[in-house]
ZADO-1210 file (C-alpha; in nm, 4 decimals, padded with zeros to 6 digits):
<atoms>
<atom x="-00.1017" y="-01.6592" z="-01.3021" code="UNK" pos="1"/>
<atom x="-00.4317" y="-01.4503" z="-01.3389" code="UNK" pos="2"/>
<atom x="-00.4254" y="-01.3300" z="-01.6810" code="UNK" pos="3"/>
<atom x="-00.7836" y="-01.2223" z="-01.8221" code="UNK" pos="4"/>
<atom x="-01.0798" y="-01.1910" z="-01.6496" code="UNK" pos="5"/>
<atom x="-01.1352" y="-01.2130" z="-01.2617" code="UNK" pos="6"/>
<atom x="-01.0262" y="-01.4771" z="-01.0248" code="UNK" pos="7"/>
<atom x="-01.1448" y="-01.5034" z="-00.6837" code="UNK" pos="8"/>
<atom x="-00.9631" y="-01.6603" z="-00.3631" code="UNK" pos="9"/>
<atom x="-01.2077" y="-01.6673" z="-00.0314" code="UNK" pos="10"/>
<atom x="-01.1573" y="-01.8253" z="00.3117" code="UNK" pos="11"/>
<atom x="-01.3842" y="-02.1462" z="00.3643" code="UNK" pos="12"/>
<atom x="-01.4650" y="-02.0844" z="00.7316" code="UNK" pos="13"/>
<atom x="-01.0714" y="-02.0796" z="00.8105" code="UNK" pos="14"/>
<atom x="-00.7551" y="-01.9379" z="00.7647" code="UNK" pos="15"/>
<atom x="-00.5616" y="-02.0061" z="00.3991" code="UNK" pos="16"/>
<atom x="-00.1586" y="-01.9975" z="00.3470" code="UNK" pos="17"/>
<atom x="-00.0697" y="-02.0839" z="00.0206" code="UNK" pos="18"/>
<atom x="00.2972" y="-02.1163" z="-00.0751" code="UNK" pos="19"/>
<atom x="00.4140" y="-01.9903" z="-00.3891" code="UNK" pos="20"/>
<atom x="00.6132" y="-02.2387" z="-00.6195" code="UNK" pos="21"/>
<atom x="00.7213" y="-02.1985" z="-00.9864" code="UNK" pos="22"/>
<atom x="00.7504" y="-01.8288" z="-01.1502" code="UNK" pos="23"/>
<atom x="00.5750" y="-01.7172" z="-00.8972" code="UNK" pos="24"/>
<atom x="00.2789" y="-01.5225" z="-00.8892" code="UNK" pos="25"/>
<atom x="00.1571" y="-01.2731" z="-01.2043" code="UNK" pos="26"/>
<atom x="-00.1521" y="-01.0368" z="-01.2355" code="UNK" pos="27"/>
<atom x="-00.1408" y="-00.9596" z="-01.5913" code="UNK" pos="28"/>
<atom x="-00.2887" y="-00.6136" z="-01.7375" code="UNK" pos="29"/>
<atom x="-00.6557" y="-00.6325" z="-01.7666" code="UNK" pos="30"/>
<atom x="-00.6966" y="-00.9159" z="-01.5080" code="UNK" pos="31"/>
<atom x="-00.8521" y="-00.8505" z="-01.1076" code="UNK" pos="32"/>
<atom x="-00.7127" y="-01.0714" z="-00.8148" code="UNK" pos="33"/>
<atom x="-00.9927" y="-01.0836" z="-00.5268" code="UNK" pos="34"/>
<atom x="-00.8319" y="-01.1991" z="-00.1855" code="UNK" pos="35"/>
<atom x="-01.2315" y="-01.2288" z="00.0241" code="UNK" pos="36"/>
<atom x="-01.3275" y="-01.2996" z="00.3470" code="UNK" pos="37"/>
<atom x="-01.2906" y="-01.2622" z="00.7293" code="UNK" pos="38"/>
<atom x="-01.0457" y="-01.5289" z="00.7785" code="UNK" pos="39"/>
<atom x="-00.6875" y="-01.4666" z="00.6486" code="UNK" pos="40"/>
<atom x="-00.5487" y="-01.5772" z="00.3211" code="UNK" pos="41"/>
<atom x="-00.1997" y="-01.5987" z="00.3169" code="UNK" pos="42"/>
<atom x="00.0013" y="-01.5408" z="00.0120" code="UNK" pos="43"/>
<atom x="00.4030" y="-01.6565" z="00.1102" code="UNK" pos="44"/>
<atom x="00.6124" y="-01.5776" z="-00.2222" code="UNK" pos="45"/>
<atom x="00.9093" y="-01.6805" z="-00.0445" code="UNK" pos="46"/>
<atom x="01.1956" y="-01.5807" z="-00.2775" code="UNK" pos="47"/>
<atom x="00.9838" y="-01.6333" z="-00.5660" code="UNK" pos="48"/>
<atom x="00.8780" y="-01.3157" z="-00.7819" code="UNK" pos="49"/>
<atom x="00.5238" y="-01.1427" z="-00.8409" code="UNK" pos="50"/>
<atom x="00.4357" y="-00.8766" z="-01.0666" code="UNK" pos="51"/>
<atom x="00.1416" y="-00.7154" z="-01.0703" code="UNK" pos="52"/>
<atom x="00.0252" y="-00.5169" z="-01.3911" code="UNK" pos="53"/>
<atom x="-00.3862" y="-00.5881" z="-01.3168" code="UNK" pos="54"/>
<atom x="-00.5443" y="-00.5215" z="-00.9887" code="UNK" pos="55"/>
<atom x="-00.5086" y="-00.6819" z="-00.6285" code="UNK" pos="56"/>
<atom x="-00.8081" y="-00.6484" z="-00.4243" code="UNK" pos="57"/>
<atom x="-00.8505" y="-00.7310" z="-00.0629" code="UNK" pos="58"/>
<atom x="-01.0910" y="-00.6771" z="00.1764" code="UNK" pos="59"/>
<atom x="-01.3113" y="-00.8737" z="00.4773" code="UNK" pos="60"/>
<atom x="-00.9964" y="-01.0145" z="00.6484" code="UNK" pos="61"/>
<atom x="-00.6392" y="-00.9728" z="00.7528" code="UNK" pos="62"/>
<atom x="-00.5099" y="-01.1126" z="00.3959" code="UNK" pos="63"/>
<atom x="-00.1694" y="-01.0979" z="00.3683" code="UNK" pos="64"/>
<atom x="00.1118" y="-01.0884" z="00.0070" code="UNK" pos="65"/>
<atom x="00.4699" y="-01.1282" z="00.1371" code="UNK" pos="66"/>
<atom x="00.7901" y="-01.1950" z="-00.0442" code="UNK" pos="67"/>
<atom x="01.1166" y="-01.2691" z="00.1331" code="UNK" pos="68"/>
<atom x="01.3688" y="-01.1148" z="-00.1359" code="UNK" pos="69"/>
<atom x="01.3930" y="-00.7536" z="-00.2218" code="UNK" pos="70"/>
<atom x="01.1534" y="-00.5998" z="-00.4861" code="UNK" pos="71"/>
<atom x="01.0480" y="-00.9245" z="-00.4996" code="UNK" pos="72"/>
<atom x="00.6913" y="-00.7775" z="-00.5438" code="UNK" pos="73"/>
<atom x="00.6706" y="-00.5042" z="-00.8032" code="UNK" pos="74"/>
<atom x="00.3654" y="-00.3017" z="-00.9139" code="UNK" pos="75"/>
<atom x="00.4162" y="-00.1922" z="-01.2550" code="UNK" pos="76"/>
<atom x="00.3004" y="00.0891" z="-01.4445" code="UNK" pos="77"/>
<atom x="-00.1042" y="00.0605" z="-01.4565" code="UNK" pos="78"/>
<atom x="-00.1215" y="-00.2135" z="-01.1863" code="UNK" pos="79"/>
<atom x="-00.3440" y="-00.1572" z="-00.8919" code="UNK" pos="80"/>
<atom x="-00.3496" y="-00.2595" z="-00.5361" code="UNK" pos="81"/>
<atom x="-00.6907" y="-00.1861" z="-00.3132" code="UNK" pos="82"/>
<atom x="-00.6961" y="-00.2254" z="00.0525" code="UNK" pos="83"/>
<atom x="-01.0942" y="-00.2344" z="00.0632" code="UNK" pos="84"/>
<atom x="-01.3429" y="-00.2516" z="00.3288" code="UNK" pos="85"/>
<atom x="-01.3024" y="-00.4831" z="00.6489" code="UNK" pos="86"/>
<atom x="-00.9223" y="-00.5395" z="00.5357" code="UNK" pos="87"/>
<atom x="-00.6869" y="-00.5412" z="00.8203" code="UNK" pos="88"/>
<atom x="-00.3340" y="-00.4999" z="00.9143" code="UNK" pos="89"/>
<atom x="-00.0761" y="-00.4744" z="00.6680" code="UNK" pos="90"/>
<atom x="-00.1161" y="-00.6514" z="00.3145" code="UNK" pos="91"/>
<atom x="00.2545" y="-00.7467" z="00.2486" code="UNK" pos="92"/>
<atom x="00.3096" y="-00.8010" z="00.6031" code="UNK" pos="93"/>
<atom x="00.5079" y="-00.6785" z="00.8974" code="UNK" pos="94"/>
<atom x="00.8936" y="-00.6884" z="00.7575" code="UNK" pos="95"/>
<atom x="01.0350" y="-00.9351" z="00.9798" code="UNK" pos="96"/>
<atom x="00.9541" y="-01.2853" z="01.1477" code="UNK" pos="97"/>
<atom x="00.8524" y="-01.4256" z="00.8017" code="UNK" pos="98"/>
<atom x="00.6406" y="-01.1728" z="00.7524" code="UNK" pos="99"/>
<atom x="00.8025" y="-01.0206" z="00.4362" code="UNK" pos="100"/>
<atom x="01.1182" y="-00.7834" z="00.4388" code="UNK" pos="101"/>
<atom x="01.2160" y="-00.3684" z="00.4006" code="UNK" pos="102"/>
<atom x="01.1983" y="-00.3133" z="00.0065" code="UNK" pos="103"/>
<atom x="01.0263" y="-00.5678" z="-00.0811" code="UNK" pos="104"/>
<atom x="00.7653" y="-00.4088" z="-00.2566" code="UNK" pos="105"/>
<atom x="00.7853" y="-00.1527" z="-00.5357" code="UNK" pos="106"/>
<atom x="00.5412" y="00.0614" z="-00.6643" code="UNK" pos="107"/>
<atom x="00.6337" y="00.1441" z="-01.0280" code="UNK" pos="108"/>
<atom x="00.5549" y="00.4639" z="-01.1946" code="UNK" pos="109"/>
<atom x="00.1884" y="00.4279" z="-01.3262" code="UNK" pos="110"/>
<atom x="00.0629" y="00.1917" z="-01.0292" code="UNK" pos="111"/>
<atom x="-00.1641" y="00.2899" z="-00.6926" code="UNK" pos="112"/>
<atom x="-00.2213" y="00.1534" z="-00.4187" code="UNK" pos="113"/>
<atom x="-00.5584" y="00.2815" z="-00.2567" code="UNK" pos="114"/>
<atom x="-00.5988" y="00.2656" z="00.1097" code="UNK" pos="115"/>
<atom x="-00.9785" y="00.2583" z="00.2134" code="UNK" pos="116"/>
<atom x="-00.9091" y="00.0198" z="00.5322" code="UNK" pos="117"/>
<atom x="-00.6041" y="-00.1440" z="00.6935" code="UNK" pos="118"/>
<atom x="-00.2776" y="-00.0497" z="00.8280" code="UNK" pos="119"/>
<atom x="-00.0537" y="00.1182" z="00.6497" code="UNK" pos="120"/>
<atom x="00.1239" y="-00.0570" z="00.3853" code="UNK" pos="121"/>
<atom x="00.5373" y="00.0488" z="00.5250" code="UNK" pos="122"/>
<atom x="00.4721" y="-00.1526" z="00.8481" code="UNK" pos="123"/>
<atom x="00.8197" y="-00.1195" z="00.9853" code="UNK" pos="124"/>
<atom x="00.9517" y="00.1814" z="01.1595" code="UNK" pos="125"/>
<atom x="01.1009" y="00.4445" z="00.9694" code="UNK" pos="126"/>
<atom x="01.3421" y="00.5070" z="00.7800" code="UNK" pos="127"/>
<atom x="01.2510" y="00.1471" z="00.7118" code="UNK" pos="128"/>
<atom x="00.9853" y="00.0606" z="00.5531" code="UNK" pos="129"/>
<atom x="00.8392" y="-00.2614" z="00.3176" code="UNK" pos="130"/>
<atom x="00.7392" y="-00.0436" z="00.0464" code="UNK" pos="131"/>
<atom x="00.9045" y="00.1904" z="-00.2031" code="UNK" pos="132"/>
<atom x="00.7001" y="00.4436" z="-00.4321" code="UNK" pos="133"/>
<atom x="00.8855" y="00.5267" z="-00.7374" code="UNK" pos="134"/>
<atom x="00.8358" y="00.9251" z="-00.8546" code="UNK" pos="135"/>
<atom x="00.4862" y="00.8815" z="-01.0887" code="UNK" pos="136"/>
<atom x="00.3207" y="00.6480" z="-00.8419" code="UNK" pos="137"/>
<atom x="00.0274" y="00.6959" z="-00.6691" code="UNK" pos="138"/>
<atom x="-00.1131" y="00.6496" z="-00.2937" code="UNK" pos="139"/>
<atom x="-00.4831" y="00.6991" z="-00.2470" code="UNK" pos="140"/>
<atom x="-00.6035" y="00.7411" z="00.0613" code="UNK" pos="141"/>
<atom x="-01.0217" y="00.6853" z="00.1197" code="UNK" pos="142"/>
<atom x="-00.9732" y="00.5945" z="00.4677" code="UNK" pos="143"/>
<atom x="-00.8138" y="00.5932" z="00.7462" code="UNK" pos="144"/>
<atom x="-00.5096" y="00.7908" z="00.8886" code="UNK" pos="145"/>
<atom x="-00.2195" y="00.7494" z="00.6893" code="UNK" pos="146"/>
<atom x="00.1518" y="00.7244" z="00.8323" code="UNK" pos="147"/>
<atom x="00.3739" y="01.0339" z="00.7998" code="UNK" pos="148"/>
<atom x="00.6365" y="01.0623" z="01.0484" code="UNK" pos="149"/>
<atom x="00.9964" y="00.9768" z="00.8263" code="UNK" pos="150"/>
<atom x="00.7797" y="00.8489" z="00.5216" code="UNK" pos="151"/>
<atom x="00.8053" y="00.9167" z="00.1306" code="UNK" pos="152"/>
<atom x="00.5579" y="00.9158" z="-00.1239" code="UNK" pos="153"/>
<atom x="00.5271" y="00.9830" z="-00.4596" code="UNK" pos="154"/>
<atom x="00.1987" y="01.1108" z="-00.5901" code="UNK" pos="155"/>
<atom x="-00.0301" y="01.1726" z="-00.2397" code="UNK" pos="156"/>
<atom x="-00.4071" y="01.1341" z="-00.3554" code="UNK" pos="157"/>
<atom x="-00.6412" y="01.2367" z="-00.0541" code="UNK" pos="158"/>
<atom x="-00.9732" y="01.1027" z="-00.1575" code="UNK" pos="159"/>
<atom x="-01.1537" y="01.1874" z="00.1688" code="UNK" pos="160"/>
<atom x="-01.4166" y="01.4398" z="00.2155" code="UNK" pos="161"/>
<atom x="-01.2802" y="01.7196" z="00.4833" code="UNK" pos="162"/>
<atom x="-00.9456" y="01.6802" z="00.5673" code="UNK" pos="163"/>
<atom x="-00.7564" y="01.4450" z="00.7396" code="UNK" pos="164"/>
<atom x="-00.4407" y="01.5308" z="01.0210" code="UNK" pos="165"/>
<atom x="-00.0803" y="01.3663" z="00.9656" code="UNK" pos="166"/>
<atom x="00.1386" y="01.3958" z="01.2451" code="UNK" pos="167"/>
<atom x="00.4120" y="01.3476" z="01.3241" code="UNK" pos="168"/>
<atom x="00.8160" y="01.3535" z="01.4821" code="UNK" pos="169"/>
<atom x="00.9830" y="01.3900" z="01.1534" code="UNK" pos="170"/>
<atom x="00.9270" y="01.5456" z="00.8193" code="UNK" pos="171"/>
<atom x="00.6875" y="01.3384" z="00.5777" code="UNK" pos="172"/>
<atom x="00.7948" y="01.3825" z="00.1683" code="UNK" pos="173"/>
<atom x="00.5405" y="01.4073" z="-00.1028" code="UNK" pos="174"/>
<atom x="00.5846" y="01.4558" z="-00.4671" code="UNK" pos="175"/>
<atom x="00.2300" y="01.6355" z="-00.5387" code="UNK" pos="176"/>
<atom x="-00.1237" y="01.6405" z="-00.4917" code="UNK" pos="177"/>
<atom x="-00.4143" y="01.7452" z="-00.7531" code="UNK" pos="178"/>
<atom x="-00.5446" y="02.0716" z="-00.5689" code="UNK" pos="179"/>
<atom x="-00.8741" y="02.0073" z="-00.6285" code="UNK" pos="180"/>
<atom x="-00.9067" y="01.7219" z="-00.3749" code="UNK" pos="181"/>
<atom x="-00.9773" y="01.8094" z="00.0142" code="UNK" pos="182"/>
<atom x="-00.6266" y="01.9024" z="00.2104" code="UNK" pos="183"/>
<atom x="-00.4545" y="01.7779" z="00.4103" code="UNK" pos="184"/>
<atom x="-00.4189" y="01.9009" z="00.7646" code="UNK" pos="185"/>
<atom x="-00.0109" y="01.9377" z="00.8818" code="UNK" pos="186"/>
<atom x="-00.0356" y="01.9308" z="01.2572" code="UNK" pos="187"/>
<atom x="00.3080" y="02.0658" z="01.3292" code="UNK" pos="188"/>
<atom x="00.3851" y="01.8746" z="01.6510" code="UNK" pos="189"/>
<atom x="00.6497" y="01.8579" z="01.7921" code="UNK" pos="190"/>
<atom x="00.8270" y="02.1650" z="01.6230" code="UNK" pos="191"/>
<atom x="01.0886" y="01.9763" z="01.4444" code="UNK" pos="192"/>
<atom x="00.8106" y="01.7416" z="01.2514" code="UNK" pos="193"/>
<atom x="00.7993" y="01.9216" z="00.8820" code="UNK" pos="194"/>
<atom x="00.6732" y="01.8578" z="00.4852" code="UNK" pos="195"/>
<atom x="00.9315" y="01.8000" z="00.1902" code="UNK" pos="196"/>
<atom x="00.6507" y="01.8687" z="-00.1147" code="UNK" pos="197"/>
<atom x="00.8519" y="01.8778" z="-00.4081" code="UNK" pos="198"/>
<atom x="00.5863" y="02.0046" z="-00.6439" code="UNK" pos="199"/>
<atom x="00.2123" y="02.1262" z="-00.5587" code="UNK" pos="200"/>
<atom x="00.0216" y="02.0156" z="-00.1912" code="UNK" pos="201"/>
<atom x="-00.2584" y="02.2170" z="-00.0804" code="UNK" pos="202"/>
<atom x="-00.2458" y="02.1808" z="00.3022" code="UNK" pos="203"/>
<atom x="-00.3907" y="02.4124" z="00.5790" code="UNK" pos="204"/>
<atom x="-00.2935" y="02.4244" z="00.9439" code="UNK" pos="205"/>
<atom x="-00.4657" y="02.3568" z="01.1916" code="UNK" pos="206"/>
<atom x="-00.5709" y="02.5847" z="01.4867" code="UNK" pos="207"/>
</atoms>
């Protein structure tokens, strides 16, 4: 349980798994989770519960926060999640082999979750997917391509200057995106690939 301050977990020259036991794992509000290094640390919740109402960083290695039971991970409103610099892969794993589930994570309305490096965070292929953004939540993107084809987001935050190109071989949905941030570019291909923006998206087209 982190619950004030800032607690740091780094690799010491090799790979970490640490099993989750007890009530499982919280981030209270306020509080900042670093996962560090280039080696992997390896959070396994198992069926055991973690909510996250602080902030999750990773970054530097292929760190990894799965849970075996669905929603088993929830962001709540004002928690945070940051894929950061040198991360790799995808942070609550693949969906299968042990490697986490579909719907086992749930953005609430009031978290993020900021990509900057990494893999996308749905992993499996759609409509499947390990993660579930509740209408209010928000996905930052500062780098990288994010995935599109057959995915739904909530708020879509593209924190990039110029634009960056989603495509795709079926329609993307998006609740809204502040208009004063770069667009997005909707590369149309093949024909039947489409947007579902349910409120405002600036996007242009691309030539």
């Amino acid at each position: 349980m982190v619950t004030a301050g800032t607690v740091a977990f780094s690799d010491s020259g090799s790979a970490g798994y640490l099993q989750i036991s007890g009530a499982g794992l919280t981030v209270a509000a306020g509080s900042t989770m670093y996962l560090v290094g280039a080696n992997s640390l390896f959070f396994d919740l198992g069926i055991r519960p973690a909510t996250i109402s602080g902030t999750v960083v990773v970054r530097e290695g292929p760190h990894r926060i799965t849970s075996e039971f669905p929603e088993g991970i929830k962001i709540l409103a004002g928690g945070r999640v940051e894929a950061r610099a040198g991360f790799t892969g995808n942070l609550f794993g693949t969906g299968s082999g042990g490697l986490g589930i579909a719907n086992s994570v749930r953005f609430f309305d009031g978290s993020v979750y900021v990509q900057a490096a990494g893999a996308n965070p749905f992993a499996l292929t759609p409509p499947q997917s390990v993660v579930k953004f509740d209408h209010g939540s928000r996905y930052r993107l500062e780098g990288g391509t994010p995935s599109a084809s057959g995915r739904t987001y909530a708020d879509f935050e593209h924190f990039l200057a110029g634009s960056t190109t989603m495509a795709g071989s079926a329609a993307v949905t998006m609740d809204r995106a502040p208009p004063w941030l770069p667009p997005v570019t909707a590369r149309l291909t093949p024909s039947h690939f489409g947007w579902l923006v349910k409120k405002s998206l600036a996007l242009t087209q691309p030539r």
